[in-house]
N, C-alpha and C positions, 0 to 999 in steps of 0.2 A: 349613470345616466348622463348625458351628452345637455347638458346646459347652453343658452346662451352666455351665462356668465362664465362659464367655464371654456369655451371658445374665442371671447375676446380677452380673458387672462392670457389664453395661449398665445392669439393674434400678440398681444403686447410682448410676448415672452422675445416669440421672434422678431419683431421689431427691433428691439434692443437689440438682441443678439446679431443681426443684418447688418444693424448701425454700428457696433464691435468692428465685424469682416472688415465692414467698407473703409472702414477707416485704418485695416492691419493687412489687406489686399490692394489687390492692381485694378478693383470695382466693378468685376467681371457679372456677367447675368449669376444670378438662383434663384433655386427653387426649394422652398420649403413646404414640409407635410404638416397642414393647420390640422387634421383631422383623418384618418381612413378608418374605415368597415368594410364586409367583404362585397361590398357592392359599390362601395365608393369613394373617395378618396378628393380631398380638397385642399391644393394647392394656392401657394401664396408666391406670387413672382416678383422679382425686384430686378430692372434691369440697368445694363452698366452704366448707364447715362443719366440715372436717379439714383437720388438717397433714397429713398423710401417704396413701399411694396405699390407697384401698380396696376395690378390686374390680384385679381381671383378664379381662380379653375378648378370646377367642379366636376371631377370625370366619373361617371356613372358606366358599371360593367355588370356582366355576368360575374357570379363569385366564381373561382376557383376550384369550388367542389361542385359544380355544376357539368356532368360529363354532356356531350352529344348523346342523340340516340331518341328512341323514342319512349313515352310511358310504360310500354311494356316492358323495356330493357332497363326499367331502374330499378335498383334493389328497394329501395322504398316505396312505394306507391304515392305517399305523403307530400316526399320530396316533390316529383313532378308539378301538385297543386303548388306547396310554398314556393316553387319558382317561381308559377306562372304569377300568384297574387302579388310576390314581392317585384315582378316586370313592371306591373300595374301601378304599384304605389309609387317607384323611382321614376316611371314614364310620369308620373303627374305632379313629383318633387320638381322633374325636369320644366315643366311647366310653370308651376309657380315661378320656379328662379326666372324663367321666360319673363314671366308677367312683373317683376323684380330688378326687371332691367338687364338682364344676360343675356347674351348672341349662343343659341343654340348649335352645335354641329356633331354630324352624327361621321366618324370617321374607322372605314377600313371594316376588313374581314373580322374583326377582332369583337364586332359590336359594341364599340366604345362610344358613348355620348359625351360629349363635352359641354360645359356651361361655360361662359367666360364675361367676365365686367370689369370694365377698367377704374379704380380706384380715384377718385379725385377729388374727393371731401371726406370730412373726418367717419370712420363707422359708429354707430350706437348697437345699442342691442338690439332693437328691432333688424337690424340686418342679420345678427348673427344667429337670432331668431328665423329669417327666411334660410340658411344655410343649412342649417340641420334636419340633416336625412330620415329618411322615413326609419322607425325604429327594427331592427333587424332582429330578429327572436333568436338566430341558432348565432351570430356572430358578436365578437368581442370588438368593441371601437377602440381606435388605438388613438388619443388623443394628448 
């Protein structure tokens, strides 16, 4: 289960490890994986002009086991409903992060939502408590 203490363990992990590169690198942008499931996936950006992470992006997708097609064309019938309900619970994850301070965009054919906040005071855990996704029944978080 996807903690908030378990998420800014992480957050600090890559910190450090960031802080490492920058200092054994030429200071270049990254991108680090704070978190993914198969609906979503949240990055930690740190760009070449700062030590430290300055932004958070929260990208919100269809999962990968999700085909085109319509309810009749799916081998499950089930599946079709936990699509729709897990749309439902990420469009309103999407919103809290909204209401949380994140610039919303909804980008390309792909149906990718993006959340994004620029980092500028120190995190506690009530944010890391706004960050964590709605719980996904059939997917493993990779954290």
């Amino acid at each position: 289960m996807i903690t908030p203490e378990s998420l800014f363990k992480r957050f600090e992990q890559i910190t450090k490890q960031l802080a490492l590169e920058n200092l054994q690198s030429d200071g270049g942008d990254s991108v680090s994986v704070l978190l993914e499931t198969d609906w979503v996936r949240v990055l930690l950006l740190k760009h070449n002009t700062d030590s430290r992470i300055v932004s958070i992006e929260v990208e919100s997708y269809l999962p990968d086991f999700v085909e085109k097609g319509t309810d009749s064309d799916s081998v499950e019938k089930r599946d079709m409903v936990e699509v729709v309900n897990g749309m439902i619970a990420h469009l309103q994850y999407l919103l809290k992060l909204r209401t949380s301070g994140f610039n919303l965009e909804f980008i390309g054919p792909d149906y990718l939502w993006t959340a994004t906040r620029d980092i500028d005071e120190t995190l506690d855990l009530d944010f890391f408590e706004v960050i964590i996704p709605p719980i996904d029944t059939w997917s493993d978080s990779k954290i």
